[in-house]
ZAMARKE-781712 format. One line per field, with one value per residue (C-alpha): x, y, z; residue in one letter; residue number from 1. Coordinates in steps of 0.02 Angstrom, whole numbers, m for minus. Layout:
X = X	... .
Y = Y	... .
Z = Z	... .
resn = A	... .
resi = NUM	... .
***
This chain:
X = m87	m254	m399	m470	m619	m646	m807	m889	m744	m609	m437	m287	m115	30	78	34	43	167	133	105	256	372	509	456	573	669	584	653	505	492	448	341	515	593	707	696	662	687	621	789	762	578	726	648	474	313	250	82	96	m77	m50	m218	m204	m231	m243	m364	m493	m641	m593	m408	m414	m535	m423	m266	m379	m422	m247	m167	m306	m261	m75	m90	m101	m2	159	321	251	212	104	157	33	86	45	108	34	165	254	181	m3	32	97	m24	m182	m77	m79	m254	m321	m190	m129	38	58	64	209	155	269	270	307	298	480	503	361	467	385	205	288	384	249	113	3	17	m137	m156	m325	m439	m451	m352	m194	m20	m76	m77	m224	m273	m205	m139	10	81	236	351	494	576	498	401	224	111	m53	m123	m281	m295	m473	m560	m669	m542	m700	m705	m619	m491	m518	m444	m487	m402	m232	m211	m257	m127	m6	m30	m10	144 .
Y = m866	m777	m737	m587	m534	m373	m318	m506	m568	m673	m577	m696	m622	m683	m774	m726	m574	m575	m667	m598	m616	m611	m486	m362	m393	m231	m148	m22	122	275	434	568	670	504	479	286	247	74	26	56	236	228	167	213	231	138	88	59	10	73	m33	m29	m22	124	338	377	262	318	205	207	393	370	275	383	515	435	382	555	620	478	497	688	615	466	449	394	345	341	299	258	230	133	71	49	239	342	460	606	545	503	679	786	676	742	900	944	849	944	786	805	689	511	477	414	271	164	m2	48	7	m150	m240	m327	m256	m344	m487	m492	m443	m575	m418	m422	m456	m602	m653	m502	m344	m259	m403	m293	m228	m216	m269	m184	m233	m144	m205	m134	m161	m121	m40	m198	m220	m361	m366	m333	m335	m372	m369	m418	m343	m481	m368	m247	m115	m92	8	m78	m58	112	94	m88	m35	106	18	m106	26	119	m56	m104 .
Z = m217	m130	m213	m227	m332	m454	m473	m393	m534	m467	m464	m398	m343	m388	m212	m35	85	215	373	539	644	484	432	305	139	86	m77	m188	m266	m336	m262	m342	m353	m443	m317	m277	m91	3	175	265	206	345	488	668	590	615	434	357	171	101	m55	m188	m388	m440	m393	m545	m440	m327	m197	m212	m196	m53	61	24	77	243	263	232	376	483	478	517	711	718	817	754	591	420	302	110	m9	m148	m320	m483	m555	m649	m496	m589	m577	m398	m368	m474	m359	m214	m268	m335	m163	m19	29	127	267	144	54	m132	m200	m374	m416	m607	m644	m587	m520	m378	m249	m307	m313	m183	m71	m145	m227	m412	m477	m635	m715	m720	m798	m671	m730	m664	m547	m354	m256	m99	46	205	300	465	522	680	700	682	523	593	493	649	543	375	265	109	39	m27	m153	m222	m238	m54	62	185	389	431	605	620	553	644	805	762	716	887	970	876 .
resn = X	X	X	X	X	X	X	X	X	X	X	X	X	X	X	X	X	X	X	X	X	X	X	X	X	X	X	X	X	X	X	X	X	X	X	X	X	X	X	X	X	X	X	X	X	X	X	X	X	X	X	X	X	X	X	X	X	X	X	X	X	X	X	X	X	X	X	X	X	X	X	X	X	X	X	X	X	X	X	X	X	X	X	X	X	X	X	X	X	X	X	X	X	X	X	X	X	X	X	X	X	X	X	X	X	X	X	X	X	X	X	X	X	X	X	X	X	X	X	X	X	X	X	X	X	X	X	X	X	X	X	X	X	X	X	X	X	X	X	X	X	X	X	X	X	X	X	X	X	X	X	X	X	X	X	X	X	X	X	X	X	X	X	X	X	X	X	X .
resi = 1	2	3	4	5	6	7	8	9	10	11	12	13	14	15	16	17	18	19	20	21	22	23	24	25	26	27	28	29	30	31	32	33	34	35	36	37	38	39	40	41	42	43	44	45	46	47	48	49	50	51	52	53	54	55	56	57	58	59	60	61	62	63	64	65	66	67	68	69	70	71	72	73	74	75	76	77	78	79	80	81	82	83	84	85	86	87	88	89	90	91	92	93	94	95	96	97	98	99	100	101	102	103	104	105	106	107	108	109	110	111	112	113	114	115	116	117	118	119	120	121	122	123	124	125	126	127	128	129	130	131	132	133	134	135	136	137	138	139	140	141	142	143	144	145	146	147	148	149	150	151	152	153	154	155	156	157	158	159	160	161	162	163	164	165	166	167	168 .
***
């Protein structure tokens, strides 16, 4: 469990992020088209998971923003941006904003995926939801970096992930 805070609030997840050095579990989302997508289906590709709670958010939308411009020049890669807003939501923001070079994901179904990746929030007002957090990983699905915001109004390092990504 890591704690987090909301507004200066404390926020805990649910458990932990994944290690450094550790495999990436497999996940099963859905895609803005409803089709449900797993990790395996990302085979061959570099992976950031831009993971934050919610689209309808100024700084949520911010960092899929600066992801989507950032993943217009990376190699070999891709960035998904996920969170547990309705597929529609996630593709009408997509729409309205151009946004083509993320791929939007939700964890509304099931929740597994905040679990199993330690970033469902409990005790605050955002309780369901995922914190922000960016994790990189290899083409071995090997997590190669993480970061866990501490204050879920801020925006995560950009710079650092990519960095990592490129280095991966």
């Amino acid at each position: 469990m890591a704690t987090v805070t909301l507004d200066g609030k404390p926020a805990k997840t649910i458990g932990n992020i994944p290690e450094i050095g550790s495999k990436a579990k497999n996940f099963t989302l859905t895609a803005t088209d409803l089709s449900t997508k797993t990790l395996e289906d990302f085979e061959n590709s570099k992976v950031i998971l831009n993971i934050f709670p919610s689209v309808g958010t100024g700084v949520c939308s911010a960092a899929v923003r600066a992801f989507n411009e950032k993943a217009s020049s990376l190699q070999n890669a891709k960035v998904l941006c996920i969170s547990k807003d309705l597929p529609f939501a996630q593709k009408q923001f997509c729409a309205a904003e151009g946004l083509n070079n993320v791929i939007m994901l939700s964890d509304f179904k099931t929740t597994s995926f905040g679990k199993d990746y330690g970033v469902l929030l409990e005790g605050s007002a955002f309780d369901g939801l995922l914190a922000r957090c960016v994790i990189v990983l290899n083409k071995n699905r090997e997590v190669v970096y993480t970061e866990l915001v501490s204050e879920i109004g801020n925006e995560p390092n950009y710079n650092a992930a990519v960095e990592a990504l490129n280095n991966a």
